[in-house]
C-alpha positions in Angstrom: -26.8 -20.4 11.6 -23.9 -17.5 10.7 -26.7 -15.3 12.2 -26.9 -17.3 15.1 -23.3 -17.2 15.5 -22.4 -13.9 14.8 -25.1 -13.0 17.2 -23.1 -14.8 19.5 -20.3 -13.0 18.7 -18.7 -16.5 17.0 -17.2 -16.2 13.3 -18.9 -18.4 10.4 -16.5 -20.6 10.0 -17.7 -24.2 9.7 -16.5 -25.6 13.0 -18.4 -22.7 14.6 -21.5 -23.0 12.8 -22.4 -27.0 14.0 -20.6 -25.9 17.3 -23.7 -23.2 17.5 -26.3 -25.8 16.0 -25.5 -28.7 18.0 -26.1 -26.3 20.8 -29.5 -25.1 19.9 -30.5 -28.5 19.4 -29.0 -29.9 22.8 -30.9 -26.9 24.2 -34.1 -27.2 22.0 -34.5 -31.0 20.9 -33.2 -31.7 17.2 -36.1 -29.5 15.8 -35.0 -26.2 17.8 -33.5 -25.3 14.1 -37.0 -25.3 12.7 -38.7 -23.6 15.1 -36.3 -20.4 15.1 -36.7 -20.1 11.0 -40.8 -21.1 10.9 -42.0 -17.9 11.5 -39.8 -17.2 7.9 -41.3 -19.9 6.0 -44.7 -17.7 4.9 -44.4 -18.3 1.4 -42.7 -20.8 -0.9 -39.7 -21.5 0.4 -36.3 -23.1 -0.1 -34.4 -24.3 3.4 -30.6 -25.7 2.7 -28.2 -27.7 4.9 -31.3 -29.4 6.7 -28.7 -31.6 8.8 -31.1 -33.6 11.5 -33.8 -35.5 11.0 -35.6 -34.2 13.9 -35.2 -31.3 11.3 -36.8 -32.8 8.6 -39.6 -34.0 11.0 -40.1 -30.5 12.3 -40.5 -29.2 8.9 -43.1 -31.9 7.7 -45.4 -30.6 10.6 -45.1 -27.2 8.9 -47.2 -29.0 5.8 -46.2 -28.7 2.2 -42.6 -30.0 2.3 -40.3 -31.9 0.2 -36.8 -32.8 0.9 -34.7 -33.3 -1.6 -31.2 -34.8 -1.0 -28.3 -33.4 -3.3 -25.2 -35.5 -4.0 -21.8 -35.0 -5.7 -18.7 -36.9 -5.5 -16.4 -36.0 -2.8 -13.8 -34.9 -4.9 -16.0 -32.5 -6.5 -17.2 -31.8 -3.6 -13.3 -31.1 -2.0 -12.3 -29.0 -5.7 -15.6 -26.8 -5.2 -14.8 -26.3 -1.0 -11.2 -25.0 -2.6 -12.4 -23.0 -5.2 -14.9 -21.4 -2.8 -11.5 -20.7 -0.6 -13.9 -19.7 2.8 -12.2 -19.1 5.9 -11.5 -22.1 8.6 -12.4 -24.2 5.1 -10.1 -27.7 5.8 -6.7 -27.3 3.6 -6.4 -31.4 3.0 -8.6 -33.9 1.2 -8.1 -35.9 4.6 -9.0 -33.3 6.7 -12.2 -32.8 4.5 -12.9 -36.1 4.5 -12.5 -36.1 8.3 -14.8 -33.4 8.9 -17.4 -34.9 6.8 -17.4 -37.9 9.0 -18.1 -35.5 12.1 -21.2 -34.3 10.7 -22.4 -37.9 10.7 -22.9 -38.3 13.9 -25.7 -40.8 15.8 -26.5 -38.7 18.5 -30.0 -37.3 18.5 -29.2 -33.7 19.1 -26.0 -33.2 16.4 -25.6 -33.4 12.5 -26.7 -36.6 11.1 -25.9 -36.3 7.3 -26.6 -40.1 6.1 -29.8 -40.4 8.4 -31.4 -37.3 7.1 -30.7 -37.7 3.4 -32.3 -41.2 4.3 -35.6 -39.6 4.8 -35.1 -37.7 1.3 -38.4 -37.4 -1.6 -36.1 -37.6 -4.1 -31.9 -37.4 -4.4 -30.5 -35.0 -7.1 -26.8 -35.6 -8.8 -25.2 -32.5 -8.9 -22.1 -33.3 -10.8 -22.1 -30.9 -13.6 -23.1 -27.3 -14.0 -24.8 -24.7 -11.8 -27.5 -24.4 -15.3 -27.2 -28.5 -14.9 -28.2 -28.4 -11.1 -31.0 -25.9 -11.6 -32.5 -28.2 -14.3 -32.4 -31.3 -12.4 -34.0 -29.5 -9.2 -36.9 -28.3 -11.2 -37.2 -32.0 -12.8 -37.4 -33.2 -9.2 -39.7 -30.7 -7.9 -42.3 -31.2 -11.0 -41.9 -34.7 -10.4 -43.3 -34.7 -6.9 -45.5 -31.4 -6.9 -46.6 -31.2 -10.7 -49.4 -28.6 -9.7 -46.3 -26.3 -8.2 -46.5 -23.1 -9.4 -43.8 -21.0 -10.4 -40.8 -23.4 -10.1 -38.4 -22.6 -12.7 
């Protein structure tokens, strides 16, 4: 998506990014996201912030896929959005909160967080450590592709 949008000519910022992917998928159906990164997806491949089902649909068609849903508290959540300090990042706990809720949408074409996770092979807690994340994803991934090669 900050491709996308810089390509055209829009900053990264979050509002700007689902502004630019709500568009492709009005445009496109809600697997227009898919179709514009298959042709990168040659080899083992990780694809974050999968945020429409229609995504995660899209992506099953492709064949060997697993979605795995990560969750942390939304206060760690809000302390790691501050520490990251991006531009156009929300500068409340409300307003994050608020913005959260936007990208839970229950219209076809638009972000729908809850229905998507919903639709999840497994749900990882990342509540700890980068180190503690990376183990629990490689738990996860064993645990529904134990011939996987190469996942560390």
């Amino acid at each position: 998506m900050r491709e996308r949008a810089r390509d055209l000519g829009r900053d990264t910022g979050r509002d700007s990014l689902i502004q630019t992917g709500n568009e492709l998928r009005a445009a496109g159906g809600p697997g227009a996201l898919v179709a514009l990164l298959a042709a990168r997806l040659t080899t083992a491949s990780v694809v974050d912030s999968i945020r429409n089902p229609g995504e995660v649909e899209a992506l099953r068609r492709l064949g060997d896929f697993i979605l795995l849903t990560i969750e942390a508290p939304a206060e760690l959540r809000w302390e790691r959005l501050r520490a990251r300090a991006r531009a156009g990042d929300p500068r409340s706990f409300e307003a994050f909160l608020a913005g959260e809720a936007r990208e839970n949408s229950r219209a076809e074409g638009e972000q729908r967080l809850t229905a998507t996770a919903g639709l999840a092979d497994a749900v990882v807690l990342n509540d700890g450590t980068l180190d503690s994340l990376r183990a629990r994803l490689v738990t996860a991934v064993r645990a529904l592709r134990p011939d996987a090669a190469g996942v560390d």
